[in-house]
C-alpha positions in Angstrom: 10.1 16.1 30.4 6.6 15.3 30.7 6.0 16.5 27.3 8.1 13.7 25.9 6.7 11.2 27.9 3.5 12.2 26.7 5.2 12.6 23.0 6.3 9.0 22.7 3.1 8.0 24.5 0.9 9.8 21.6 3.1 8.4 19.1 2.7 4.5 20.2 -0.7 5.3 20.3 -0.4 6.1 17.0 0.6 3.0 15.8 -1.8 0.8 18.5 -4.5 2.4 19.2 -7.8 4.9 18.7 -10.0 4.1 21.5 -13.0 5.6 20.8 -12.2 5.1 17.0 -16.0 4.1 15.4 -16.1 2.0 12.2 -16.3 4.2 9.0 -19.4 4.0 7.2 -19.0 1.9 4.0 -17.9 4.1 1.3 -19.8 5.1 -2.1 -17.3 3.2 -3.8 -17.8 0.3 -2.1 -21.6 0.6 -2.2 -21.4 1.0 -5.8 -18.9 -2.2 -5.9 -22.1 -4.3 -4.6 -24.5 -3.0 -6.9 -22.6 -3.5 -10.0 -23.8 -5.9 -12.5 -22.5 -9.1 -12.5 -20.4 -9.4 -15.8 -18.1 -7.5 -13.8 -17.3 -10.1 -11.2 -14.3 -11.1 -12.7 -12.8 -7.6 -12.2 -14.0 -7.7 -7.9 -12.0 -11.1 -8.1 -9.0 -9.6 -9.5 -9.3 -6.7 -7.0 -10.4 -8.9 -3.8 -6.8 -10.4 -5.1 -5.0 -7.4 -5.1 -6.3 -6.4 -1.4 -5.8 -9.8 0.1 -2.0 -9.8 -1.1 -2.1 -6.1 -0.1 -3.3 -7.1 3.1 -1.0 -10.1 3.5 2.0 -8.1 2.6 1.0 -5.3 5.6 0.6 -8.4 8.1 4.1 -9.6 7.1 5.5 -6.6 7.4 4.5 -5.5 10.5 4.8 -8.7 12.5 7.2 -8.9 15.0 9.4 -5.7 14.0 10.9 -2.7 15.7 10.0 1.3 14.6 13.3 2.6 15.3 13.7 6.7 14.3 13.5 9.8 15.6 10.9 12.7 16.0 11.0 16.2 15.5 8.8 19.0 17.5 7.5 21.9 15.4 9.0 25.1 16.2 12.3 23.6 17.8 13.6 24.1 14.6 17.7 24.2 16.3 17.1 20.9 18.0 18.0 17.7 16.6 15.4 15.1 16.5 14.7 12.9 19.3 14.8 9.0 19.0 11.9 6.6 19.3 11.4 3.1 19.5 8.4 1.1 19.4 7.7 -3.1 19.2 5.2 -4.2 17.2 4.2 -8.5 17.8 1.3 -8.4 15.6 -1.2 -7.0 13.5 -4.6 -8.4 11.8 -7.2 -7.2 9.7 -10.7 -6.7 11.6 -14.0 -7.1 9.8 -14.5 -4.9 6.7 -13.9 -1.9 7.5 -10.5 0.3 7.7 -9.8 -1.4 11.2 -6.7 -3.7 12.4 -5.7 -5.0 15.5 -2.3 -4.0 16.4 -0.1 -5.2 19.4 2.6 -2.9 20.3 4.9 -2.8 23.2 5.3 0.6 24.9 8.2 1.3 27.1 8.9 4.3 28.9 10.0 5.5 32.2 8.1 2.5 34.5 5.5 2.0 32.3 6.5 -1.7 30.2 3.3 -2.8 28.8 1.5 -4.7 25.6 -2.0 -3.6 24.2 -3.5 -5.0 21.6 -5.8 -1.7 20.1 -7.8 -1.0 17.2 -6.3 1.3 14.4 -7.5 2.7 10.9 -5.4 1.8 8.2 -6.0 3.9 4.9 -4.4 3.3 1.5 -2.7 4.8 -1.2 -2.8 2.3 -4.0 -0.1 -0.2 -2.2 0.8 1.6 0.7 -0.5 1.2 3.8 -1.1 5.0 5.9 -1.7 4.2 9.6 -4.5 7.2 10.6 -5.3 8.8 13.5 -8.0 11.5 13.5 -8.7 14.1 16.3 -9.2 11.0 18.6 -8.9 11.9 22.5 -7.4 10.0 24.8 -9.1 10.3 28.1 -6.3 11.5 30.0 -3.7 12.1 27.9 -5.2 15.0 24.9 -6.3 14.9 21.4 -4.0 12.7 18.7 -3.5 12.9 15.2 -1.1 11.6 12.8 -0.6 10.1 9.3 2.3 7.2 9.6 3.0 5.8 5.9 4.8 2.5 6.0 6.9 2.2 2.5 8.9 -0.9 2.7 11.5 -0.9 5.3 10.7 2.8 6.5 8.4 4.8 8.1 7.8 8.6 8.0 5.0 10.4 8.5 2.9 13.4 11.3 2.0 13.8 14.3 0.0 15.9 16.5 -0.6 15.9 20.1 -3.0 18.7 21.4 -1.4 22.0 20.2 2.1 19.9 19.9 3.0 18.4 16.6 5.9 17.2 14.3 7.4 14.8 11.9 8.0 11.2 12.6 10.6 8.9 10.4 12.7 5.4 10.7 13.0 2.0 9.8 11.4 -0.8 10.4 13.6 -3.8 11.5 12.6 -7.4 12.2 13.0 -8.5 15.9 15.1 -11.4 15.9 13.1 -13.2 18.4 9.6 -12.0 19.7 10.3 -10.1 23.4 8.8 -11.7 26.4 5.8 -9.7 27.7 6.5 -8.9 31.2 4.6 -10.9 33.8 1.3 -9.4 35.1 1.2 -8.8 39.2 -0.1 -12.3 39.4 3.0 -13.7 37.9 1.2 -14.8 34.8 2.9 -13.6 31.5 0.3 -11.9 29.5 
C-alpha cells in the first residue's frame, strides 16, 4: 500500500514539481540564435511566433483540467493498470528557460493539498514533454519520468527509485475550478 501512495505521489510530482530542479544552461542553439546576423531577424520573429502560440496553446490546455488514466508497474505484467487522477488549476511559463510553474491538486489518503512547483517542459516540434530527471525528493526517493501531452491525452514513463512504469489518459476540462481546502487558520489558500 505504501508503494502506491508513494506511486501516485511521484507521479503528481511529475506533473508539479522538481524541487531542486536548476535552470538549464542556455543551449548552443540558442547561443547561436543571438549571434546570428541580423538579416535573419525576420526568421527569429516568425519563430518567437511559433513559440508564443506554442506556449499559449500548452497554457490553455493545461488550465484548469483533470489527468484522468491509469498506471502500470513494470514487472506486474498480469495486473491491470491502476487509476490516477490529478487537478491541474494553472500553469505559466517562467523566465527563459525550460521552466513553468504548475499548480496541481494532490489528493490521497489525508493528504488534500495545492502546490504550485517548478517543472521542465521540453519539446518535440509542437508537443509539449513534461521532464523529470533523476531529481530526489527529500523524503520520498529519486523521480523520473517523460509525460507527452498530445491534445486531449497523455501518455508517457515513470520511474520512482528502482520502481517504474507507464502512465496514460485524458485530459478533461474541470467544469468549475475546485475550492482549495482551507488552511488550519481557516483562510482558503
Amino acid at each position: 500500500m505504501r508503494q502506491i501512495v508513494l506511486r501516485v505521489l511521484g507521479t503528481a510530482l511529475v506533473f508539479m514539481s522538481a524541487m531542486g530542479l536548476t535552470v538549464p544552461a542556455v543551449s548552443s542553439a540558442r547561443a547561436q540564435e543571438a549571434a546570428a546576423p541580423a538579416n535573419d531577424a525576420p526568421a527569429a520573429d516568425d519563430e518567437a511566433d511559433d513559440e508564443a502560440a506554442r506556449f499559449a496553446a500548452f497554457t490553455k490546455a493545461m488550465t484548469n483540467v483533470k489527468l484522468v488514466g491509469r498506471f502500470t508497474i513494470a514487472g506486474d505484467d498480469d495486473k491491470d493498470p491502476i487509476r490516477d487522477e490529478y487537478t491541474i488549476s494553472s500553469v505559466a511559463k517562467v523566465g527563459e528557460a525550460d521552466l513553468w510553474i504548475v499548480s496541481a491538486r494532490i489528493r490521497y489518503g489525508s493528504v488534500d493539498l495545492t502546490l504550485p512547483v517548478p517543472v521542465e517542459v521540453k519539446w518535440a516540434g509542437k508537443t509539449p514533454v513534461i521532464t523529470l530527471d533523476n531529481v530526489t525528493i527529500p523524503g520520498l526517493g529519486t523521480f523520473s519520468s517523460r509525460v507527452v501531452i498530445d491534445g486531449p491525452l497523455y501518455a508517457g514513463t515513470w520511474q520512482h527509485d528502482a520502481v517504474g512504469g507507464h502512465m496514460f489518459g485524458k485530459i478533461v476540462p474541470v467544469e468549475a475550478p475546485e475550492k482549495v481546502p482551507a488552511t488550519k487558520s481557516g483562510e482558503e489558500r
